[in-house]
N, C-alpha and C positions, 0 to 999 in steps of 0.2 A: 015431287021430289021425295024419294024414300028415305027415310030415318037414316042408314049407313052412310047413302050418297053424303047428307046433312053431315055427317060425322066428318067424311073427306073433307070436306071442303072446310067446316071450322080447323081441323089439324094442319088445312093445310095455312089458315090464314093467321092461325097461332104461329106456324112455324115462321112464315116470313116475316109478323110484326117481332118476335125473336132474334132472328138473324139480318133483319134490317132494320128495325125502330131501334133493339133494344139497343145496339150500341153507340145509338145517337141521344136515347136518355140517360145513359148511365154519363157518355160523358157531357152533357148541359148538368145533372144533380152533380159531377164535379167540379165542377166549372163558378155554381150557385155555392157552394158546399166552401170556394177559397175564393172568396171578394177581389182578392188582389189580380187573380186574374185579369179580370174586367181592364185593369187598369192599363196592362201591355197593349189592350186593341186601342187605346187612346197615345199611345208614346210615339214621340215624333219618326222614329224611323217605320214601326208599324205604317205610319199614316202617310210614310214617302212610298214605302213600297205596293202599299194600296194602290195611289194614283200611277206608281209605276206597271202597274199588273194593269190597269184601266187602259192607260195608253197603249201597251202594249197590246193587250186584248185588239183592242178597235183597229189599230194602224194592221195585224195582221187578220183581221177580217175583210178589212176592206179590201189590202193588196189582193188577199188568197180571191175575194170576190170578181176585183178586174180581171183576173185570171180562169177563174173556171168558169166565169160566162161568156166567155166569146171561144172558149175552149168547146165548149160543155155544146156551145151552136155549133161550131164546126165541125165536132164530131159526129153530130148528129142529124143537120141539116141541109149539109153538102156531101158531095161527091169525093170526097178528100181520098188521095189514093194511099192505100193502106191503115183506114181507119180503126179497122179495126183490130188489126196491129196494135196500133197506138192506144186503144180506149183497153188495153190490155197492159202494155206500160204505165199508164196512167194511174193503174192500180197498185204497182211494185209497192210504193211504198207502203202499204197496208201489210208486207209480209216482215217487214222493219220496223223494230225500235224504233222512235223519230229521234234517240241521243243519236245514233248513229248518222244521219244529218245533220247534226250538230258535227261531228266529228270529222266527216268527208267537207263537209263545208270549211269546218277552222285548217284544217290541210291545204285547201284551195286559196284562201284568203284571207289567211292568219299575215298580221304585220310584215312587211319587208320580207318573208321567208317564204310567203304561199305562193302554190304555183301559179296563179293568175296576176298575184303580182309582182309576180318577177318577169314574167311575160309581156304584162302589160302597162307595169307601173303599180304604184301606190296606192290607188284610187278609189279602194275600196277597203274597209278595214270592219272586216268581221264582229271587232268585238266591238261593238256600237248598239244604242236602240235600233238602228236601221237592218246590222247584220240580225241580230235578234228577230227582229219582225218578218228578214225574207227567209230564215229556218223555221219556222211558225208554217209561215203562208206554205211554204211548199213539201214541209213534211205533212201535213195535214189538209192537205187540197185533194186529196180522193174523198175524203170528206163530203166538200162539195160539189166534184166534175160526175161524181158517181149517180149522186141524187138528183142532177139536176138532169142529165141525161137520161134518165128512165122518166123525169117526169116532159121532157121535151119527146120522145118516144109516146107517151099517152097521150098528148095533146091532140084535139082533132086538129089534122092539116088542114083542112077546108077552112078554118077563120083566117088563116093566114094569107091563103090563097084567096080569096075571097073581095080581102084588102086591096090585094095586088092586081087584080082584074076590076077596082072600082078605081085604079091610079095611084093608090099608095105606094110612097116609095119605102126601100130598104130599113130605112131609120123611123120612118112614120110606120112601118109594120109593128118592128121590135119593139118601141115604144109604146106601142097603142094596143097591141094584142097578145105578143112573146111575153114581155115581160111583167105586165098584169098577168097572167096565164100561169105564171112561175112565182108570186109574189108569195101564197102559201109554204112553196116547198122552201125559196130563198128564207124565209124567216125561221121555217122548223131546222133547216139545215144550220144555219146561221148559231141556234141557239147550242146543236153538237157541237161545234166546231169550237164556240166560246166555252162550251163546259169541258171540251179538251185540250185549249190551248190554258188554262186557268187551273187544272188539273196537273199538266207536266211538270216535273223534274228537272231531268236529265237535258234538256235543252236549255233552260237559263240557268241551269249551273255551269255546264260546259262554255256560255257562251257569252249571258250575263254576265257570271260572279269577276272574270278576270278584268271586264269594265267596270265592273261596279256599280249594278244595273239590277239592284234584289227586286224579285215580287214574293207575293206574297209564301208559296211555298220554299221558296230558299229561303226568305225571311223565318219561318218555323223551322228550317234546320236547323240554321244558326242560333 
């Protein structure tokens, strides 16, 4: 490596510990710098909306997970007529804000007034941990339908097939070689999704706050 080259690459890794370290130390030396700080991550509502961001978290990985796995087969392992159609819908939301699902959602299923429940009854009430968790899962499910379906695309077909010519059935395949086979990408995917749904705004304030349903970023607005 030549002396300049050596120069690039220190400038360049000065610059990122700069505009990425630096202004995670400055604010921890503020943080140490006023003691009392400390004190609000201990305060009871801090520690309600903590386990509230928890449960939330997990309830909308899992749903968004029954969803883009038999999704994420279907599009990719059957004959489905117009799939690939569909595996082009399935992206829409990535050209969206997710508050904006929060928004078309509370129109659709906002109390007594939304159009679904007027349609169909009361039966479902938006502003709840539940409506919370299905604006999560399904603003952020290309997330997972994305990644899982390129990595269902790379897998060799011959284990699957393999199975199924030794008498495996449907469910002894998925289980035994599909879904070991996806356990890698389900985990890395798994961890985006959590550091996006933990990340958001604009959906548990839209959605939460009028329940009363803080985590932990609505909790730092307020």
């Amino acid at each position: 490596m030549t002396r300049s080259l050596r120069s690039v690459y220190v400038l360049l890794f000065a610059g990122v510990c700069f505009f990425a370290v630096g202004p995670l130390v400055g604010l921890l030396l503020r943080v140490f710098s006023h003691p009392e700080y400390f004190g609000i991550l201990f305060e009871k509502e801090t520690l309600r909306a903590l386990a509230q961001t928890v449960r939330l978290c997990g309830g909308a990985l899992f749903l968004a997970l029954l969803l883009a796995l038999p999704l994420s087969w279907l599009l990719v392992r059957t004959d489905l007529p117009g799939r690939d159609r569909l595996r082009r819908v399935f992206q829409f939301p990535y050209m969206l804000p997710p508050y904006l699902f929060a928004i078309a959602w509370a129109t659709l299923a906002i109390p007594t007034v939304g159009f679904l429940n007027r349609w169909f009854g009361n039966w479902f009430n938006i502003y709840s941990a539940s409506g919370l968790i299905w604006v999560f899962a399904t603003a952020y499910l290309p997330i997972l339908t994305s990644s899982l379906c390129q990595a269902l695309e790379s897998m060799d077909p011959s284990l699957e097939e393999s199975a199924r010519v030794c008498g495996a059935g449907p469910a002894r395949v998925a289980f035994s070689i599909t879904f070991p086979c996806l356990l890698p990408t389900i985990a890395s995917v798994s961890l985006l999704f959590l550091l996006a749904v933990l990340s958001a705004f604009g959906v548990p304030a839209l959605i939460g706050n009028p329940a009363r349903l803080y985590v932990l970023t609505t909790r730092i607005y307020s």
